[in-house]
N, C-alpha and C positions, 0 to 999 in steps of 0.2 A: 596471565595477569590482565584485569580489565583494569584499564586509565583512562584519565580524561585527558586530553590531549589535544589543547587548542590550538586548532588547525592554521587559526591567522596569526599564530605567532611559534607554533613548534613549541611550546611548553607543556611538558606535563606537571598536570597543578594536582592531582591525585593518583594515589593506586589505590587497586580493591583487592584480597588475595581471592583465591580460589575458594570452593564450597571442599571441605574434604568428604570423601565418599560417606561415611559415616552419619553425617550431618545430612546430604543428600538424601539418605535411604530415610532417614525419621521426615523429611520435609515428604517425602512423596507417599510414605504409611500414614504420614499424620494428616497431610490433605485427604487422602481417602476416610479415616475416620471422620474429620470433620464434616467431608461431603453429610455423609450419611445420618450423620443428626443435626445436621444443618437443612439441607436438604426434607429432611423429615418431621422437622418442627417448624421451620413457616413456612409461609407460603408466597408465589409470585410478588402478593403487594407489598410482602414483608420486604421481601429481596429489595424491588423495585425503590423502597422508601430508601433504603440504605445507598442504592445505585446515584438517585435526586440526590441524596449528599455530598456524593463524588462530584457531581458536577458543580456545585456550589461551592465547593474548594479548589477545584480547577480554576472558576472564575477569581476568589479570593485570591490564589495563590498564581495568580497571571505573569506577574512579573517577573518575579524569581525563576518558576518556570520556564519560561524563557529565559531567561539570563540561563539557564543551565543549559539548555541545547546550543543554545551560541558557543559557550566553551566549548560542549561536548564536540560538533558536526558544524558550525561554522552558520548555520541559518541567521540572514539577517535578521534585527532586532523585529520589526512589523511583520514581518512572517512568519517568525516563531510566535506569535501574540496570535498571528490566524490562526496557525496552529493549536494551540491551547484553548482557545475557542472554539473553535470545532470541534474540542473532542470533549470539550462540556456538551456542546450541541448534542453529542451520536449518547452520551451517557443519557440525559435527558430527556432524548428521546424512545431509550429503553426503558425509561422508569414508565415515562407517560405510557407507550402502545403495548410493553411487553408483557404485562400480565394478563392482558386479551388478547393477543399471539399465542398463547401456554395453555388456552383456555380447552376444554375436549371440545369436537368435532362432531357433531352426528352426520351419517353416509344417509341419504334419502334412498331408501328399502323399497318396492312394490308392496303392496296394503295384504298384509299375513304373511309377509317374508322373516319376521324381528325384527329385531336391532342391529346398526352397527354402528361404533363410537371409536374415534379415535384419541386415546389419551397422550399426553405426553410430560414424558418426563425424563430428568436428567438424565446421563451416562455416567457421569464420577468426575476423576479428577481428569481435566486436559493439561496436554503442555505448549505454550506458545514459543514459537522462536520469531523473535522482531527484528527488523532489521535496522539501521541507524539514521536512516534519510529523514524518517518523519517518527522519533521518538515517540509522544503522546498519541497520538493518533493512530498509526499502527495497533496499538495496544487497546486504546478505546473499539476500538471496531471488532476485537477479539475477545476482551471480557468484558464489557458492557451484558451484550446478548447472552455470555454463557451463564456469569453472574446471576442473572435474573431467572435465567431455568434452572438454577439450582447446582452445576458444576461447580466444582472449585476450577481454583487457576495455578498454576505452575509458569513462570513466566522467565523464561529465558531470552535476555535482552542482547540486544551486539555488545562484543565487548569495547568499544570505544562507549558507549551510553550507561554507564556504572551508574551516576551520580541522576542522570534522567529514572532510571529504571527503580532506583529507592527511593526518589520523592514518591513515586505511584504508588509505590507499597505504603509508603507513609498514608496518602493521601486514604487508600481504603480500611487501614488500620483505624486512622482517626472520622473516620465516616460511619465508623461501628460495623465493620464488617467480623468476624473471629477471626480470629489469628491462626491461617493456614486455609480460610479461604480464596486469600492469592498473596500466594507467595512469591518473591523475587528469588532467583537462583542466579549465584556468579558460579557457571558452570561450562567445562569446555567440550570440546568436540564427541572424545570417549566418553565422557559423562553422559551425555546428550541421548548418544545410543542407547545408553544403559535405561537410561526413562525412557524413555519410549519402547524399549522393551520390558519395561517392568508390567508384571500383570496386576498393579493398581490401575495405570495410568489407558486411558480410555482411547483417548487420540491425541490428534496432533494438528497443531495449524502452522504452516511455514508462510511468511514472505520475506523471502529473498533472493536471492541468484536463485537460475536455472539447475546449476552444478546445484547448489544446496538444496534446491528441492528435488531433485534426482536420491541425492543419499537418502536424506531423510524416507521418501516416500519408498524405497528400498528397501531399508529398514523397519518401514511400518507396516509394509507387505508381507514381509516374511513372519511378524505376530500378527498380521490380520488385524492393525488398529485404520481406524477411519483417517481419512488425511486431509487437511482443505490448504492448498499452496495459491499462492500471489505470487506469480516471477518475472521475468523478466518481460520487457514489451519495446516494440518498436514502431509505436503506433502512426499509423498517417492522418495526414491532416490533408484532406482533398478541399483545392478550389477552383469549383464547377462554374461557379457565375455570381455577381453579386454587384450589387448597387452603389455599395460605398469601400472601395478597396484598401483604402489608407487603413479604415477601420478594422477591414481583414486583417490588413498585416499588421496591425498594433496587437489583435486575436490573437495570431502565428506566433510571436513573440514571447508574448504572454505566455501560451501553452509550452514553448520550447523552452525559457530562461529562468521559469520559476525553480527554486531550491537549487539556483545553478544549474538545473537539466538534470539533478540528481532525481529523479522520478520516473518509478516503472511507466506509467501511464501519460508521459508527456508527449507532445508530440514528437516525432524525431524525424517524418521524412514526410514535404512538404511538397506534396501532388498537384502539381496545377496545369488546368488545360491551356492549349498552345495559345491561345488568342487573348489570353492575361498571363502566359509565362514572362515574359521579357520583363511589364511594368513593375509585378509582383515581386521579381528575383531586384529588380533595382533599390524598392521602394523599401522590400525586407532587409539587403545588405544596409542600406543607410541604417536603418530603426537598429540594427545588431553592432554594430558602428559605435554607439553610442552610449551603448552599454560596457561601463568601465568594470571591472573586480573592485572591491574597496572593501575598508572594513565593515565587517556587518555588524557592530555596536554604533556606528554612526545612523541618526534618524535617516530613513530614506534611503536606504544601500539598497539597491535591487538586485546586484550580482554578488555573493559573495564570495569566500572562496570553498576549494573543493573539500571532500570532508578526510583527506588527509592527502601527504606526498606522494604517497602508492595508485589513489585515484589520478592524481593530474600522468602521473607517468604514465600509467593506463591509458586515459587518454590521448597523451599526447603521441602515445605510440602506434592506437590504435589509426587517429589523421595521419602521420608519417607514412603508413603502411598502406593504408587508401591513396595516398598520392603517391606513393611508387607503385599502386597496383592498376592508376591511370585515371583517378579523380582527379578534379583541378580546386585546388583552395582559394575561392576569389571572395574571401573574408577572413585571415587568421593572424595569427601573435604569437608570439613565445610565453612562455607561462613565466611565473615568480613563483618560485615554489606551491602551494595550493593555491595561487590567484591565476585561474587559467584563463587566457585569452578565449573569447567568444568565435567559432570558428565556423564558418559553410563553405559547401562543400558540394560541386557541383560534376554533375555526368560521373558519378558512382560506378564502376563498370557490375555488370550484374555478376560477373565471377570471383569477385571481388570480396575479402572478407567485411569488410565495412557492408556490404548490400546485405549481409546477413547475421551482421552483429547488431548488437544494441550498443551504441553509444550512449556512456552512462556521465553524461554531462553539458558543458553551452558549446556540441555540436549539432548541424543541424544541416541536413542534405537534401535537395531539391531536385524535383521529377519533371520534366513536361512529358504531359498525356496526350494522347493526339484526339480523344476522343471520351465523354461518360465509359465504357467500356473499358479502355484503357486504361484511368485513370483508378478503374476498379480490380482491372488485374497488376498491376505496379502496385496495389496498396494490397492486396492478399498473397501476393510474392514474397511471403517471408514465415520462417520457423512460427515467429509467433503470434497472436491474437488475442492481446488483451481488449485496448479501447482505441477509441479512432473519432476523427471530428471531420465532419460535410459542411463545405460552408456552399449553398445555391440559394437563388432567390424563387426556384422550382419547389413545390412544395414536392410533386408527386415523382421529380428527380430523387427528392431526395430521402423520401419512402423506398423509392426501389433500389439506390445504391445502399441503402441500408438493410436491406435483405440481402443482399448479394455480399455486404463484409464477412467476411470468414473471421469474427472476434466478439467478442463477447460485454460490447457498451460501446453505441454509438451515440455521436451527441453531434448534432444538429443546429448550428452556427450559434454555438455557445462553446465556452473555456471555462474551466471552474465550476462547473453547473451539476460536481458533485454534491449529494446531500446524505442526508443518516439513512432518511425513507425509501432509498433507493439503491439495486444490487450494485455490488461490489463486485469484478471476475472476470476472469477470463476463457480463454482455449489455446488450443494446440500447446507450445512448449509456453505460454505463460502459466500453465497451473490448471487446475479446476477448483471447483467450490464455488460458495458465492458470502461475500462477506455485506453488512448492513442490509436493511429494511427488513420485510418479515425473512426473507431466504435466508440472512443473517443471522436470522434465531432456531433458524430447524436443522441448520447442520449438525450441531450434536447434542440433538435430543432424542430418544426414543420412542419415534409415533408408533401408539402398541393400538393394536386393532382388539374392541372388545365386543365379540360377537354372540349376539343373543337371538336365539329361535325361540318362536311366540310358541 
């Protein structure tokens, strides 16, 4: 059963039943029909025009919007509003570049060699599986780009995100998309398999856990469909040197307590070399100090709570189990059912499963580096390589410590300094793929090479 199930009070305010198999198989035949004279009678600007709609109702419909992932996953009120901005922004910005992204290619030949051109075009129907942290957005980053090359969508949401997941549907319905260009599915695990092995369905985009991108990409191996996964990440936030510290660790903060720490990509293990460890770990405990859990429909909540009872216990089990494995907690609390206390976490032992887990929330564990080097192998010590933050006042420090991360988006004394125009992804166990900018639009399309001798 998907419910909505608001986390700052334990109430469930809705149920959604299941999709019955039946029902399922017409949604995944009929996206493919549509692809195929959808796809065959316009073209990118057409798409595009209809995409500009989506985003125009995003902004219209801001508020509500929000108000539904509050219920749904607990996001304070002004961050669930980023949220939905933003993912007007990543639509918008598919309308405007994506029809000269789509556009053919010519290969420069030696003079009497021919032609060659690379055309591209749709695959068919995809299936999305979203995950529940960032409703809207997850979802923009995955049909925005398909949308506009002419895929359908099949859009498999978490089931705590019921009520998020049909306003989108709503939103491309009434933006004039056809009905069964993307389709919402309340659909469970067996189901799941089954799409994905259907020989409609083209590929598949996962972000969520590790384990679930493991089945999934399993499974899409064994039919030989394409796969782009976002998973898990335990990204480091290295600090090399810097002129205004306060301001770092207001940065740190930022990148660790946003959405509660529910975010693949947030910082989670905080590198600093020896000759600003001590001030850094004083100045960061106070800053997290101060961060309370509250309701997140009050203006201004910046912690809110966790996006259910299963997460807080998650984590609190995960900290328990770091300080019996020889962490020291010199910042923690006891939770209130999803309102978890903000927690650090210091001298991580490296055998430890916290040094190789992802804390999937407001915990946040701290490294001294004895050296640039060090501080570069402490931050690639780990299963995975999503994203990672440098903060030096070094420019050509900080070029070369970003060759040397083993992850897949460095950002360079900046927090949030995500945008639509730029890749999305990772390596090792966070996934492959690349989501948004142009790399965003060519995962699953068909670049067909059309080769001509003069």
């Amino acid at each position: 059963m998907y419910a909505v199930t608001d986390p700052s009070t334990g109430q469930t305010l809705a149920e959604y039943p299941l999709l019955d198999d039946e029902t399922l198989e017409a949604h995944i035949t009929g996206g493919r029909a549509v692809q195929r004279e959808w796809a065959g009678s316009t073209t990118p600007a057409d798409r595009a025009a209809l995409l500009r709609r989506v985003a125009e109702l995003h902004r219209e419909r801001r508020d509500e919007l929000a108000r539904i992932i509050t219920r749904e996953m607990g996001k304070p009120t002004d961050q669930a509003l980023g949220e939905v901005d933003f993912s007007a922004t990543i639509y918008e910005y598919y309308a405007d570049q994506g029809p000269a992204m789509l556009t053919d290619e010519t290969i420069e030949l030696p003079a009497g060699s021919g032609a060659a051109t690379i055309q591209q075009a749709p695959v068919g129907v995809l299936l999305g599986i979203m995950p529940w942290n960032y409703p809207y957005y997850q979802v923009a980053r995955f049909a925005g780009p398909n949308l506009v090359a002419g895929n359908t969508i099949l859009l498999k949401h978490a089931e705590q995100c019921p009520e998020s997941s049909a306003a989108i549907e709503r939103i491309f319905l009434d933006a004039g998309f056809p009905e069964g260009a993307y389709r919402n599915i309340y659909a469970d695990h067996w189901q799941i398999a089954a799409v994905i092995a259907h020989p409609a369905v083209a590929g598949v985009s996962l972000t969520g856990s590790e384990r679930a991108g493991a089945a999934v990409a399993e499974i899409a191996g064994r039919h030989l469909k394409k796969v782009v996964l976002e998973l898990g990440g335990s990204d480091p936030f290295l600090v090399l040197s810097t002129d205004d510290l306060p301001a770092t660790v207001d940065a740190a903060v930022s990148a660790r307590f946003a959405n509660a720490g529910q975010a693949c990509n947030a910082a989670k293990r905080f590198i600093v070399i020896d000759e600003l460890f001590d001030e850094f770990r004083d100045l960061f405990v106070a800053a997290v100090s101060k961060l309370n859990p509250a309701d997140p429909r009050v203006p201004g909540t910046v912690l809110g709570p966790l996006s259910s009872v299963s997460a807080a216990r998650t984590l609190e089990n995960q900290v328990s189990q770091a300080e019996e494995q020889g962490a020291t907690v010199i910042r923690g609390g006891a939770s209130n059912g999803t309102f978890a206390a903000p927690v650090v976490l210091l001298d991580v032992p490296r055998d430890s499963e916290a040094y190789r887990e992802e804390l999937f929330g407001p915990a946040a564990m701290l490294f001294r580096a004895a050296s640039e080097d060090d501080a570069v192998r402490i931050a690639n010590d780990t299963p995975y390589g999503l994203g990672s933050y440098v903060y030096t006042r070094d420019a050509e420090q900080a070029e070369r410590v970003a060759r040397g991360l083993d992850v897949g988006m460095v950002f360079v004394n900046a927090v949030g300094a995500e945008r639509a125009d730029i890749p999305f992804g990772g390596v090792k166990r966070s996934g492959f793929g690349r989501e948004l900018g142009r790399d965003g639009i060519r995962e699953f399309v068909n670049r067909k090479l059309v080769r001509t001798l003069s």
